[in-house]
Every structure is written in C-alpha cells, then in structure tokens.
MIROPA-978953 format. One record per residue (C-alpha): x, y, z; residue in one letter. Coordinates in steps of 0.1 Angstrom, whole numbers, plus 5000, padded with zeros to 4 digits. Each point is the difference from the previous one (the first is absolute). Example, Ala and Ser with C-alpha at 12.3 -4.5 7.8 and 13.67 -1.06 7.14 Angstrom:
<atoms>
512349555078A/501450344993S/
</atoms>
This chain:
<atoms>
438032362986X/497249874980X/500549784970X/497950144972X/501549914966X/502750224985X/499350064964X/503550034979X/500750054968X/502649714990X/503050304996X/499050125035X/500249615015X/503249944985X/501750355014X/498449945037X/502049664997X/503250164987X/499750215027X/499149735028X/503149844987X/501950255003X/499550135037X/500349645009X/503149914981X/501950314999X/499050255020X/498749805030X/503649835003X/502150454993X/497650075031X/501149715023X/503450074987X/500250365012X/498149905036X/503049745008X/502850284992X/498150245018X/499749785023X/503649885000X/501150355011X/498649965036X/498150205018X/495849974985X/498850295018X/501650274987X/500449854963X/498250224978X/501249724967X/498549735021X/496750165010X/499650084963X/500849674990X/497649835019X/497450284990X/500649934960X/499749615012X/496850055014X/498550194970X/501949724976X/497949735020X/496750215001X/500750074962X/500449614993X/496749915021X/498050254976X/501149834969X/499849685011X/496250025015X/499050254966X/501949704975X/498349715022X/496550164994X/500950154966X/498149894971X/501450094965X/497550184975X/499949804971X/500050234971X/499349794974X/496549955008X/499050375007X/497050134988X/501350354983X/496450144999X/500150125036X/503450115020X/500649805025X/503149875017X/503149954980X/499150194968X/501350334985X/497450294994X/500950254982X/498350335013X/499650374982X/499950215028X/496950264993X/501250295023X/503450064980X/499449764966X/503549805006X/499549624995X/501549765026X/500649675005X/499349805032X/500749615011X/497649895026X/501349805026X/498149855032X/502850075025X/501850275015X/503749804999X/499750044958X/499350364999X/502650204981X/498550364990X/503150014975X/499349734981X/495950075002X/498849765022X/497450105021X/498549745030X/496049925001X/499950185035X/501350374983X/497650264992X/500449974960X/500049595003X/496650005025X/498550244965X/501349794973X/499549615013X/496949914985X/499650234971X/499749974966X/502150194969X/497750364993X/498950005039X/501150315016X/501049995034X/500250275027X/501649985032X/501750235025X/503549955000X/501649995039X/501450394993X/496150084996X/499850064962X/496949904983X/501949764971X/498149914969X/501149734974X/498849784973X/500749634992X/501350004966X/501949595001X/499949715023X/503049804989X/502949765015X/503150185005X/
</atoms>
C-alpha cells in the first residue's frame, strides 16, 4: 500500500481511534475468546464456530492494519485556518440544488472512512465533492451523478460546520 497522506477532519481522527481501540481491546480479545472454545470442543475440521471464528479474526486483524497505516499517515485538517472563499477539504457547503430547487447541505471530507451520507458528508473522490472542491459561493456546478443524471447546483455558503 502506498503512503500518501490521509486527510481527516479532527471528528473523523478521533472515531478511526475509537474504533482502532476498540477492535484491539475488545473485540480482538471476544474473537480469540470464541476460537479457544471452539476449539476446546475438539475436532477443527468439521467446526463450523471455529472456522468462523478464525474468519471474523482475520477480518478483525485486516480491519486493525487499515486504521493503523490510514491514522499513521493521517494528517488532521486544521479548520481554523481555512480559507471559506473556495470549498475545499473540511468545510460545509451549502448547495441549492437547480434541477428540483431544494437546498442541501454538504461536509467535505478528504477520505472515504468519514463518509456518512446521513449526516451529509460527502468524500473529495464522489461525484458531487470532485464538482464543488474548488468553487466559490454563486458558481454553478454541473456533474453527472453515478445513476447518470445530469445534476445542477449553486453555491450559496462556504462555512464551518
């Protein structure tokens, strides 16, 4: 894996460590737990609990290299010191969508692991955030969204949060 730099907003950093903690604290330790009694109960080849066991450990471990190589080349945006004339990583733009006239709002995020449609916020690498990063407020932005609609909206405020 190459080690580009990870850009996080400081809420996404903190919940990648939560959850690094977690799967190696808690979860890492129910896993081994389940593989001794599984093991425990003899025969490995025909032990369905075992074999899934060791497949959840495997994921657990695959799961915890992820975090650990995205938080070891992670670097926190610092949102104090954004420029709110453009959108760029780590701001919230809020969008009046020209095809329908509803108004959204949208938190720009550089990585895929902070992505949460519900809460609106979109990664740099989506077909909305590619449109918006690097506007300004009155630009209007057209892109093709991934079902194949021609989408249409207008800045109308670049703000934090």
């Amino acid at each position: 894996m190459v080690n580009d730099k990870v850009l996080l907003t400081e809420e996404g950093y903190k919940k990648l460590v939560e959850e690094l903690k977690y799967l190696k604290e808690v979860k890492k330790k129910e896993v081994a737990e389940r593989i001794a009694e599984a093991r425990s109960m003899g025969d490995l080849s025909e032990n369905s609990e075992y074999h899934a066991a060791k497949e959840e450990m495997a994921h657990v471990e695959d799961r915890i290299r992820t975090l650990e190589n995205l938080l070891d080349n992670a670097e926190i945006i610092d949102t104090s010191s954004l420029d709110l004339d453009k959108v760029v990583v780590g701001v919230t733009v809020t969008l009046k969508d020209l095809n329908r006239g509803k108004v959204k709002k949208y938190t720009l995020v550089g990585n895929h692991e902070e992505v949460d449609i519900y809460s609106g916020k979109i990664s740099t690498d989506s077909s909305l955030g590619k449109a918006i990063l690097g506007k300004s407020v009155g630009d209007i932005v057209e892109f093709v969204s991934p079902s194949g609609k021609l989408m249409r909206y207008e800045i109308m405020e670049i703000s934090l949060g």
